[in-house]
N, C-alpha and C positions, 0 to 999 in steps of 0.2 A: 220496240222489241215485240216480236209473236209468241204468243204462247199458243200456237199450236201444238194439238196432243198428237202424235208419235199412232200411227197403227200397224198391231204384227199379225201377220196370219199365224193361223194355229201348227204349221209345218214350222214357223219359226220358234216359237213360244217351246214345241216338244226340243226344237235340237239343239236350243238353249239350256232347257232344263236338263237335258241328258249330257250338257256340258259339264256341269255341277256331276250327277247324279254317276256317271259310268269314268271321270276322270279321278273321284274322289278330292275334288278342289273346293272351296268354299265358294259359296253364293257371291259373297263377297269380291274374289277374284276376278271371278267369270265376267260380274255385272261392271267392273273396271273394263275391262278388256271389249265386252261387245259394248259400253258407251248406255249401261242399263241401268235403271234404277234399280237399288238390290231387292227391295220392297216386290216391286214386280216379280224379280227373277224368281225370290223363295216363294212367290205364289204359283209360279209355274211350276217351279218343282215338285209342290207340294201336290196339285192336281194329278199330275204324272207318276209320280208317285202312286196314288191311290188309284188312277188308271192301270197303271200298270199290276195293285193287289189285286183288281177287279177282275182283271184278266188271266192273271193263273188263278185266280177262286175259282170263276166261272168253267176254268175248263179240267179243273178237276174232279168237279162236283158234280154225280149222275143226277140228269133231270128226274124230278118227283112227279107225282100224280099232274099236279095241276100245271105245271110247265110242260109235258110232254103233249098235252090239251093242246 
């Protein structure tokens, strides 16, 4: 038996987690369905997530002194 570890690019990791995130399904479901550990899956989300708070912050928010540097 292999226990070879499984590798996903990060194009895959986002449209898994915005499986979960934009369907409003559980981690749980999802990680059924694409054959995932759910462990993984809610860690993807969870990055994405916080990617995605980072990115309406960031462009909401006029640059100050030292960022406009």
């Amino acid at each position: 038996m292999s226990n070879t570890r499984r590798k996903f690019s990060t194009e895959y990791k986002v449209e898994a987690a915005h499986r979960v995130i934009d369907s409003g399904r559980t981690s749980t479901e999802v990680a059924q369905e694409l054959s995932l550990n759910e462990g993984s899956l809610r860690a993807w989300v969870r990055d994405e997530r916080k990617r995605m708070q980072a990115v309406q912050g960031g462009s909401l928010e006029p640059l100050g002194g030292p960022e406009k540097a």
